[in-house]
C-alpha positions in Angstrom: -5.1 18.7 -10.8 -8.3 21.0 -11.7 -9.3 20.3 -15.3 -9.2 22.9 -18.2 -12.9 24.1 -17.8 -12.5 24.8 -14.4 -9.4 26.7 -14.8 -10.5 30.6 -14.9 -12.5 30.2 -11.3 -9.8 28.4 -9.8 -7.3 31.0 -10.8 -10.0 33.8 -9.9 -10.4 32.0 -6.6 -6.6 31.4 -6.2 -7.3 28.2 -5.5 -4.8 26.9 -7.6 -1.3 27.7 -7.4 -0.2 30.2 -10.8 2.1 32.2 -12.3 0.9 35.6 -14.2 3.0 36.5 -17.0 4.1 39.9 -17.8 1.4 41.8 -18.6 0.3 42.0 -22.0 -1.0 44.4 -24.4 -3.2 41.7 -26.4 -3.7 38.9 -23.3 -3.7 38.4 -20.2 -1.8 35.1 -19.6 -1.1 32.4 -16.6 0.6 29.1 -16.1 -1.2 27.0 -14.4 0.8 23.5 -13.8 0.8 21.5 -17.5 -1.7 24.1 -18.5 -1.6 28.3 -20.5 -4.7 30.4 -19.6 -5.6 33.5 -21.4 -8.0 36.1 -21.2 -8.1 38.2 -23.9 -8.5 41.8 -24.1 -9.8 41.7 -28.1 -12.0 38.7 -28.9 -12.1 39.6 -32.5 -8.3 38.7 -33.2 -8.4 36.2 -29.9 -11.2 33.9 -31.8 -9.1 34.2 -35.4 -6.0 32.6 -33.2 -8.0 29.9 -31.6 -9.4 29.1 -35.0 -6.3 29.0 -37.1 -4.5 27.2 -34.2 -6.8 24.7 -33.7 -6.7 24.2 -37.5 -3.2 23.6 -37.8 -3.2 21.4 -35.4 -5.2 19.0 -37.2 -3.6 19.5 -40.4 -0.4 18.1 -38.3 1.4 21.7 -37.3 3.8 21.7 -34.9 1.1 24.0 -32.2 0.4 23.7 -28.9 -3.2 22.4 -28.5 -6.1 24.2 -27.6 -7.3 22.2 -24.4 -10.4 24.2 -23.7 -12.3 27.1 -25.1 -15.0 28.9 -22.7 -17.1 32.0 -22.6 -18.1 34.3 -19.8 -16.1 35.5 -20.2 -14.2 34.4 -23.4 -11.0 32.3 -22.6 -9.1 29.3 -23.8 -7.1 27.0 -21.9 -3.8 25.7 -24.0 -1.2 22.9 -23.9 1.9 24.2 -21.9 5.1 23.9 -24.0 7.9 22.4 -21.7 10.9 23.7 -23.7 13.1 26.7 -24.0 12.2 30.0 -25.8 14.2 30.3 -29.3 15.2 33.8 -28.2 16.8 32.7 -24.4 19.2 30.0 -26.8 21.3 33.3 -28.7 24.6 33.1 -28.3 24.7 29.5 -28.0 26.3 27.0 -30.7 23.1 25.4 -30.7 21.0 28.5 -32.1 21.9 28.1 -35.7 20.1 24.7 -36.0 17.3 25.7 -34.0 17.4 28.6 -36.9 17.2 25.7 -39.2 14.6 23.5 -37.2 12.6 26.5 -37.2 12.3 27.1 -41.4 11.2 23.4 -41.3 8.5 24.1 -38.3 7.3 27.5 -40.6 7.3 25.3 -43.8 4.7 22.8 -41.5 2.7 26.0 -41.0 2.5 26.7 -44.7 1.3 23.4 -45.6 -2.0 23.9 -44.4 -4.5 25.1 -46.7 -6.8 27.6 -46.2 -9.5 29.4 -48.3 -9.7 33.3 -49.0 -7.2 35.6 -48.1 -7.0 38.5 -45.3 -8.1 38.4 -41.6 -10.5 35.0 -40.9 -13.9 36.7 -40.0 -15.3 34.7 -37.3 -18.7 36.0 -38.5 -18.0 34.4 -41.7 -17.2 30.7 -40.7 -13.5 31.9 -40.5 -13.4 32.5 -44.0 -10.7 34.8 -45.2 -12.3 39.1 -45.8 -10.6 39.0 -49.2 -11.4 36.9 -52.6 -8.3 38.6 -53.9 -4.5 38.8 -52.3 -3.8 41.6 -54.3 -7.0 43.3 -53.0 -5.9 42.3 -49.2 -1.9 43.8 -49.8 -3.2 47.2 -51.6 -5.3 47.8 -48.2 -2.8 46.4 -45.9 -0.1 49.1 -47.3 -2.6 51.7 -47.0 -3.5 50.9 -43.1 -0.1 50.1 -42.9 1.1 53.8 -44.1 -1.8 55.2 -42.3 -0.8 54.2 -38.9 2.3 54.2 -38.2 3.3 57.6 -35.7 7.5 57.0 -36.1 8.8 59.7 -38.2 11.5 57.5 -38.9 9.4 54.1 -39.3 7.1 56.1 -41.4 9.9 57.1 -44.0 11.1 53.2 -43.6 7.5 52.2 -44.9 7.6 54.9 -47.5 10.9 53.9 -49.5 10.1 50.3 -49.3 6.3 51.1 -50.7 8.2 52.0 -53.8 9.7 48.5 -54.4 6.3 47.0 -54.5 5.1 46.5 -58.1 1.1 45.2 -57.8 1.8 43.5 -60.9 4.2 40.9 -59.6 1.3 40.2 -56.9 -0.9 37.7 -57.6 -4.6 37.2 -57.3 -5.7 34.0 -56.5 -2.1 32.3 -55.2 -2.8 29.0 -53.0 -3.6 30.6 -49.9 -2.0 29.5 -46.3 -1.6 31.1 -42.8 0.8 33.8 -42.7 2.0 33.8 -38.6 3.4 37.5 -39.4 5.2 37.5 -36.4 7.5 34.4 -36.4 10.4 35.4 -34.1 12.3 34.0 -31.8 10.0 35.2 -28.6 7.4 33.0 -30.5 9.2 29.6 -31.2 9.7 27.1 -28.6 12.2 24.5 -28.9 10.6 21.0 -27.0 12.4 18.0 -27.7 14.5 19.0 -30.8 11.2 20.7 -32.5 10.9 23.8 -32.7 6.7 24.8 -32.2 5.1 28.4 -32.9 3.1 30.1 -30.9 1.2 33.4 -30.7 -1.3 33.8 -33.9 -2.4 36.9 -32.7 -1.4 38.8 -35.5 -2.2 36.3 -38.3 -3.8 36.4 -41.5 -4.3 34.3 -44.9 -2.2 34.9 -48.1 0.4 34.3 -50.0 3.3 32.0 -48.0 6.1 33.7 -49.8 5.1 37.0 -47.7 5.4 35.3 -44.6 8.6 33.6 -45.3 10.2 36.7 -46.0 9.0 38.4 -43.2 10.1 35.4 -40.9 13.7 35.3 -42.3 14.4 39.1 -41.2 13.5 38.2 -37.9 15.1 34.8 -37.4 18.5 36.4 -39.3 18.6 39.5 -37.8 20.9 40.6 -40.1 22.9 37.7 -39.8 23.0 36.3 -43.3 24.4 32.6 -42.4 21.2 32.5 -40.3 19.4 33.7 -43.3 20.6 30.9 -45.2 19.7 28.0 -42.3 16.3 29.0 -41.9 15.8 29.3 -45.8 17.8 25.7 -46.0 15.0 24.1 -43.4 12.4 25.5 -45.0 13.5 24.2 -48.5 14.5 21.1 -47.3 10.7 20.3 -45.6 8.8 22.0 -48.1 9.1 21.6 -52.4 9.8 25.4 -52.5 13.6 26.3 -53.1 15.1 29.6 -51.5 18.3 29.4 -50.7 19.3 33.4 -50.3 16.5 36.1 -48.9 17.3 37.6 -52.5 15.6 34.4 -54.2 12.5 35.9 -52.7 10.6 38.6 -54.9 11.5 42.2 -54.3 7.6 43.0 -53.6 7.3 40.7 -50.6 11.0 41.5 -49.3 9.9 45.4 -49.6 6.4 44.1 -47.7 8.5 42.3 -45.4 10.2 45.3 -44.0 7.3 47.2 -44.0 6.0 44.7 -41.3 8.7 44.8 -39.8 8.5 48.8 -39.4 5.0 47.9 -38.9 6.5 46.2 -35.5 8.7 48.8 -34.6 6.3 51.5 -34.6 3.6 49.3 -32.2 6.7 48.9 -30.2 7.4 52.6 -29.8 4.1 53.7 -29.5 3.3 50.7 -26.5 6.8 52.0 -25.3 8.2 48.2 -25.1 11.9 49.0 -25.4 14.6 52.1 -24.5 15.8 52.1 -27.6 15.0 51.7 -31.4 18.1 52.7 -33.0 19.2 49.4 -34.6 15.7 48.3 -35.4 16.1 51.2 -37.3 19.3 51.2 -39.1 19.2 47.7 -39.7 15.9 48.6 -42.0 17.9 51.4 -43.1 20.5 49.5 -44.1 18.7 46.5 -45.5 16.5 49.0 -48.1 20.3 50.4 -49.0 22.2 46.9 -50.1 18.8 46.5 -52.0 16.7 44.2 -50.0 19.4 42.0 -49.2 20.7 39.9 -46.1 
C-alpha cells in the first residue's frame, strides 16, 4: 500500500492502480484504494476547504479526514468514505431517514465555532474577510446579482432580493461554517451516518442561512422531507425548526438566491440538458411565499 505522501507520484507514475473521477470543474480527483487524491485547479478556495475540514474534524464533525497535505504542486490526500452517496438512495424507503440523519450530521457542522464571517483568507490565519455578517450578505447579493448570465435565474435572484430586509440581518450573530452546498451528491451515508463532503464552496456566517439553503436541497420540494431534515436537525442541536417557514423570510429569500446562484454555474458549465424544473420549482417556491 503506498502511503499518503507518496500518493501524487505513484498515480503520475501509474504505479498504483486508480480510478479518475469525472472530471471536475473545481478538482481533479482519484481513488486510490482506502485513499481520495485531489489536485486542485484553484488553491485559494482548495486551501479554505482543507482548513475548514480539518477543523471540523477536530471539533468532532462527521468529515472525512485529511490524511495528507503536500505542495508541488498543491494536493491533499483524504480518508475514502466506504458508503453510498445520499443521492444514489432516492426512491428508496430508506431515503427519508437518511433525510433525517442528515439534519443531525449539518447540525454537527454547525456546532463548530468559528471567528469572523465571509470566505477564510488563508493569508489571514483563515480568519473570516468580514467583522460584520451583514457587511458579508449586502456584498454576497451584489456579486450574486452581478454574475449570474440566466435570464431566467437572474429574474429568480431579483424577486427574491426584495424579501431581504437588512434589518432582520444581524451583525455580529455566533458565527459557524455554512457548507452552502449540502445536497445529496455531497452526503455520504457510512454505517448509518450520514458525513459531508465537498467544502468547496464554503464560507462563515450565520447557521440559520445555511440551514435554509440545505433544506431546499435535501426537500426538493418535497415538504415531508422538509420536515425530517428540520426534525434531525432540531433534535441534535437546541435550535427548533420544525417547518422551512419557522425560518426568517430573509435567509429563505437568500436561500433561493443560492440556489439560483447554482443553477446559473450549472448552465453556464453546461452540467445538465435541462433546467426547467430547477426553474419552476424557484418559481413556484417565491409564489406560495417562501414555503415548502
Amino acid at each position: 500500500m503506498v502511503e499518503p505522501e507518496n500518493l501524487l507520484e505513484a498515480v503520475e507514475s501509474d504505479s498504483v492502480e486508480y480510478e479518475e473521477v469525472e472530471e471536475g470543474v473545481v478538482n481533479e480527483t482519484f481513488i486510490v484504494g482506502d485513499y481520495i487524491l485531489q489536485v486542485p485547479r484553484y488553491e485559494e478556495s482548495f486551501r479554505r476547504s482543507l482548513y475548514l475540514m480539518d477543523t471540523l474534524k477536530r471539533g468532532g464533525a462527521p468529515v472525512p479526514s485529511v490524511e495528507y497535505e503536500g505542495e508541488g504542486p498543491l494536493h491533499a490526500v483524504f480518508e475514502r468514505l466506504k458508503g453510498e452517496c445520499l443521492s444514489q438512495l432516492k426512491g428508496e424507503d430508506r431515503y427519508q431517514k437518511a433525510i433525517e440523519e442528515s439534519g443531525r450530521t449539518l447540525a454537527k457542522l454547525h456546532s463548530v465555532n468559528f471567528t469572523r464571517y465571509g470566505k477564510p483568507d488563508p493569508e489571514q490565519n483563515f480568519k473570516g474577510s468580514h467583522s460584520k455578517w451583514r457587511d458579508f450578505v449586502e456584498e454576497w447579493l451584489e456579486d450574486s446579482l452581478d454574475t449570474v448570465e440566466n435570464n431566467h435565474f437572474s429574474e429568480i435572484m431579483e424577486k427574491a432580493a426584495e424579501n431581504i430586509d437588512f434589518n432582520n440581518i444581524p451583525e455580529e450573530p455566533k458565527s459557524t461554517v455554512l457548507h452552502l452546498d449540502y445536497t445529496p451528491d455531497n452526503l455520504i451515508l457510512q454505517n448509518e451516518e450520514v458525513k459531508a463532503i465537498d467544502f468547496d464552496d464554503s464560507r462563515l456566517g450565520d447557521f440559520r442561512f445555511d440551514l435554509a439553503y440545505a433544506t431546499l436541497g435535501l426537500a426538493d420540494g418535497d415538504r415531508d422531507r422538509a420536515e425530517a431534515f428540520l426534525r434531525g436537525y432540531s433534535q441534535e442541536s437546541d435550535r427548533n425548526y420544525e417547518k422551512f417557514k419557522d425560518l426568517p423570510l430573509s435567509y429563505r429569500a437568500m436561500a433561493v438566491i443560492q440556489s439560483a446562484k447554482a443553477g446559473d454555474w450549472n448552465y453556464r458549465n453546461e452540467k445538465r440538458d435541462s433546467f426547467e424544473e430547477w426553474i419552476e420549482g424557484l418559481q413556484n417556491l417565491i409564489s406560495n411565499g417562501f414555503e415548502i
